[in-house]
C-alpha positions in Angstrom: -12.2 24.5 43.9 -12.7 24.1 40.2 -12.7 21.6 37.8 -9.8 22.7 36.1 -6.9 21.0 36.7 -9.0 17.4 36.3 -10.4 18.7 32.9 -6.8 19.7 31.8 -5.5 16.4 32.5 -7.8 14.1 30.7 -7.5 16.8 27.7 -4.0 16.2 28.2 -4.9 12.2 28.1 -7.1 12.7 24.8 -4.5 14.9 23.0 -1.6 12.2 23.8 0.3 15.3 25.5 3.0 15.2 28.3 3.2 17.6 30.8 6.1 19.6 29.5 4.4 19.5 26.0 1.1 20.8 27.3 2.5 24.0 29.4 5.0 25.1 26.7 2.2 25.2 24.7 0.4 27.4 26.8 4.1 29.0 28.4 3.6 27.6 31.3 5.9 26.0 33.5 5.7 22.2 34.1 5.9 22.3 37.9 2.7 25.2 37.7 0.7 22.7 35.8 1.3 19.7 37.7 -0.3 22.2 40.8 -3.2 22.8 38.5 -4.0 19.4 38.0 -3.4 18.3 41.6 -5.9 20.9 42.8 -2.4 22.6 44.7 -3.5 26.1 42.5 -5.9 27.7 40.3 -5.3 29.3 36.8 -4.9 33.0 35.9 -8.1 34.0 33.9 -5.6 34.8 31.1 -4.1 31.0 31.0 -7.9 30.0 31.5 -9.0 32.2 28.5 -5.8 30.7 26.1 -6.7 27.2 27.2 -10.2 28.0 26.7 -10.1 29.3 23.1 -7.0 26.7 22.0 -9.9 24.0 22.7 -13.1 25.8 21.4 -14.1 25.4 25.4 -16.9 27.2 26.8 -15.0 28.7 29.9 -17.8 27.9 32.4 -17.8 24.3 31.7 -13.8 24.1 32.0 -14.5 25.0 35.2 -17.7 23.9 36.5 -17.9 20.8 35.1 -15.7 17.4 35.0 -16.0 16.5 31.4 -16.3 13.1 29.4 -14.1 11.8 27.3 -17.4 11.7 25.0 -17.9 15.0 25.1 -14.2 16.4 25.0 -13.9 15.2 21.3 -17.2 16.6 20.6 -15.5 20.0 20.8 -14.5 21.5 17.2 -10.7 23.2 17.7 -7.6 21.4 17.9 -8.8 18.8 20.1 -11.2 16.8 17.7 -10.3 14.1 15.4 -13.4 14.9 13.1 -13.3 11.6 12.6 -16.8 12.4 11.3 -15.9 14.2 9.0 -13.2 12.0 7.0 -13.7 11.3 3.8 -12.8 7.1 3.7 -10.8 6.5 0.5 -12.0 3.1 -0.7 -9.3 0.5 -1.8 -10.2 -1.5 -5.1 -10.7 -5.2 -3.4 -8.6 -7.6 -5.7 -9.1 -11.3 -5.4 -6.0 -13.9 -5.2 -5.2 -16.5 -6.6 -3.0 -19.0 -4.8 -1.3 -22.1 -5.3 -3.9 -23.8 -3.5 -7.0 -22.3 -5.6 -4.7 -22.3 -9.2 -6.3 -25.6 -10.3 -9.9 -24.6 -9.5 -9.4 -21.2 -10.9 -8.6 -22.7 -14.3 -12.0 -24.6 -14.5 -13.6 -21.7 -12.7 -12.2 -18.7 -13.6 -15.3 -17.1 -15.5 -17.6 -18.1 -12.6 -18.6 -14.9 -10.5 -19.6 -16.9 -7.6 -16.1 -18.9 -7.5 -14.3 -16.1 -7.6 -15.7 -14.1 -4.8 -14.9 -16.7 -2.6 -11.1 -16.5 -3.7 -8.6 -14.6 -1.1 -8.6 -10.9 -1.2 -6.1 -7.8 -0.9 -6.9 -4.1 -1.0 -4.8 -1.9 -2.7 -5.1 1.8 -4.4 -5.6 1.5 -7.6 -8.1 2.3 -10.0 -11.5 0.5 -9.0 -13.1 1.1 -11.9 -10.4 -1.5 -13.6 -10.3 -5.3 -13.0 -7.3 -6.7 -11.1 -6.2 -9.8 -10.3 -3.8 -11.4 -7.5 -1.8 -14.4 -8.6 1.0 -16.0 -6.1 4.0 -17.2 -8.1 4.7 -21.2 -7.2 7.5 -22.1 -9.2 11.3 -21.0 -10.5 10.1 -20.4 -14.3 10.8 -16.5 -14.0 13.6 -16.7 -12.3 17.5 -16.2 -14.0 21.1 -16.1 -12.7 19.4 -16.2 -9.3 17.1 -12.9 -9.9 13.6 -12.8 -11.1 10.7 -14.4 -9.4 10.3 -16.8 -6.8 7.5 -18.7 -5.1 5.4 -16.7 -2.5 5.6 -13.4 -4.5 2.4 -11.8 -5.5 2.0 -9.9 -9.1 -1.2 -8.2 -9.8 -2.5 -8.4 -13.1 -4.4 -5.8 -15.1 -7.5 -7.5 -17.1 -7.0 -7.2 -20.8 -9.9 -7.9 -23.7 -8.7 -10.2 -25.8 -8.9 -7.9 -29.1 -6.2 -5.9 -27.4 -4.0 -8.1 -26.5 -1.8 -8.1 -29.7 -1.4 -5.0 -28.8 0.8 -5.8 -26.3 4.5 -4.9 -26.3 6.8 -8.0 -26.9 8.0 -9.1 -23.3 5.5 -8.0 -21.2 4.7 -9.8 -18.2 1.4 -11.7 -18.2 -0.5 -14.6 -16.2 -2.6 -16.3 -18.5 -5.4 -19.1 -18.7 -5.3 -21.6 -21.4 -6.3 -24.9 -22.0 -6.1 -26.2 -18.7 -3.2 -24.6 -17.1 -2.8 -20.8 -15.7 0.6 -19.6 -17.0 2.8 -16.5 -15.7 5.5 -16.0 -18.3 6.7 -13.1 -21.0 4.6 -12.6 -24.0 5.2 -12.6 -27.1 2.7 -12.2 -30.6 3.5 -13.5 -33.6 1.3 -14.4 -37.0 -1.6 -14.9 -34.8 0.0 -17.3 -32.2 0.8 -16.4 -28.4 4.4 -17.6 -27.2 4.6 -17.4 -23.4 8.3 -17.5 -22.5 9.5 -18.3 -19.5 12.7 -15.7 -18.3 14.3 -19.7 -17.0 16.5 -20.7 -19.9 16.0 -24.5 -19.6 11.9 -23.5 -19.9 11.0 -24.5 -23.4 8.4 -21.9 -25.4 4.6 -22.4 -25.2 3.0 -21.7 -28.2 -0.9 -21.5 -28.4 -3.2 -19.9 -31.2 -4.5 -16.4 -30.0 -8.3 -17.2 -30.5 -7.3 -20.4 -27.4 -6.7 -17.5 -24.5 -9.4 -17.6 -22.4 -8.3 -15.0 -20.0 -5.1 -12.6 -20.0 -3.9 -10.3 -17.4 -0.9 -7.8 -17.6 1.1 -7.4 -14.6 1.4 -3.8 -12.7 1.9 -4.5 -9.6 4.7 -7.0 -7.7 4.7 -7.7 -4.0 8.2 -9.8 -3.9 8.4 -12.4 -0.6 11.7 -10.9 0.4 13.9 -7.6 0.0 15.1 -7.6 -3.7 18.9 -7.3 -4.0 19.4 -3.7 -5.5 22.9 -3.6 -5.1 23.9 -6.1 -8.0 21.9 -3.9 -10.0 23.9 -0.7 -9.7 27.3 -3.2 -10.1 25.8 -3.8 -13.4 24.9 -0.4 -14.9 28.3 1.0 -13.3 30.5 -1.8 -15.5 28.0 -1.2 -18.4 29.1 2.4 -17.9 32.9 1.9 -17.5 32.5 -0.7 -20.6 31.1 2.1 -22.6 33.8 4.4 -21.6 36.2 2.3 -22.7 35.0 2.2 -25.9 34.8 5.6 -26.2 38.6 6.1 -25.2 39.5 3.3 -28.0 37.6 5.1 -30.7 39.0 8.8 -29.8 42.7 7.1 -29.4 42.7 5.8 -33.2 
C-alpha cells in the first residue's frame, strides 16, 4: 500500500481544500477520493501523474514517502506560498499625537528622542515625506453637527515654513505656536497666520508668520465613527433643484 492517499490529504490540509474541491479539480469523484485517502484504493497512474505535475511532485515520493508539512511547501507549483519570495511593502511609520502627549509635544516637538517615543500608525504613503498623527480633542471643527469630533485622527503633511504662504486659504492645518498645538483652517494675510476654527462661536487666532514653529497640512482623516453621507447628497440634490428653478424663472421672462 502507498503513501498516497495520506500525502493527498495533508496536501488537501495545506491548500485549505475540501474534498469535493480537491477531486473536481482533478475530475474525480468525491466518494473515489475519500477511498484514496482511507487506503480503501489506489490511484490510476494517469490521476497519479495529474496530481503529480499539478504539485511539482516527484511521483516516487507521492508514493513512497509520507511527507511533511515542511517539506510540502517547499515544492514550487501551485502548492507554495513563496512566501520567500514576497517582496514586503514597507508602511511609512507615523507618530501620534494624542490628547494625553499634546502638552508635551508643544515643549517637545523638535526633540527627536521625544518623539520617537510618541504612539505610532503605519500607513501607505510616501516615506520619503514626514507625517504626523494628531487625535482631535475638542468641538472647534465641528458645524451644524458635521465636521470633526474628539477621537478622530487627521494626518498632517510637514510643511517648511517658507512655503507655507503658499497655502490655499482654508486649508486644514494643525499647528504649533506659542504654547498651544492648534488644528484649525488657515488663512494668510499681510504676513500674519489666522487659524479659524469651522465652530462659529470660535473667535480668530491671529499670530505673526515668523511665530509658527511647526505646521502640518492635513491628508489623511481617520473619523471615530461612520460619517453621515446621506445629508450630503440631500444638500447637492436641493442645490440642484434650487438652480433649476432659477433657470425656469429666467427662461419664463
Amino acid at each position: 500500500m502507498s503513501f498516497f492517499g495520506k500525502n493527498i490529504k495533508k496536501i488537501r490540509s495545506v491548500k485549505g481544500l475540501s474534498q469535493q474541491a480537491f477531486a473536481e479539480l482533478f475530475d474525480l469523484k468525491r466518494g473515489t477520493l475519500g477511498a484514496y485517502e482511507e487506503g480503501r484504493s489506489e490511484p490510476k497512474i494517469e490521476t497519479l501523474i495529474k496530481v503529480a505535475n499539478h504539485f511539482s511532485i516527484v511521483i516516487d515520493d507521492l508514493l513512497t514517502n509520507e511527507l511533511t508539512v515542511n517539506q510540502l511547501l517547499k515544492f514550487k507549483g501551485d502548492l507554495t506560498t513563496y512566501a520567500e519570495d514576497v517582496k514586503r511593502e514597507k508602511f511609512a511609520i507615523i507618530p501620534c499625537i494624542t490628547e494625553n502627549t499634546a502638552g508635551d509635544y508643544v515643549a517637545l516637538y523638535n526633540k527627536e528622542g521625544f518623539v520617537k517615543e510618541l504612539p505610532t500608525m503605519q500607513l501607505p504613503v510616501n516615506p520619503t515625506k514626514e507625517f504626523r498623527g494628531y487625535t482631535v480633542s475638542n468641538l472647534e471643527m465641528t458645524s451644524h453637527d458635521k465636521g470633526f469630533y474628539p477621537k478622530d485622527v487627521v494626518v498632517g503633511e510637514k510643511v517648511p515654513a517658507t512655503v507655507i504662504k503658499k497655502l490655499n486659504n482654508g486649508t486644514l492645518v494643525f499647528v504649533v505656536v506659542e504654547d498651544k498645538l492648534i488644528f484649525r483652517r488657515l488663512y494668510v494675510a499681510k504676513g500674519n497666520v489666522v487659524l479659524r476654527a469651522d465652530h462659529k462661536n470660535i473667535e480668530d487666532s491671529i499670530y505673526p508668520l515668523s511665530e509658527i514653529k511647526e505646521l502640518w497640512r492635513v491628508r489623511y482623516v481617520f473619523f471615530r465613527r461612520i460619517p453621515e453621507f446621506g445629508d450630503l447628497v440631500e444638500d447637492k440634490l436641493l442645490m440642484i433643484e434650487q438652480e433649476l428653478l432659477k433657470m425656469k424663472d429666467r427662461l419664463s421672462q
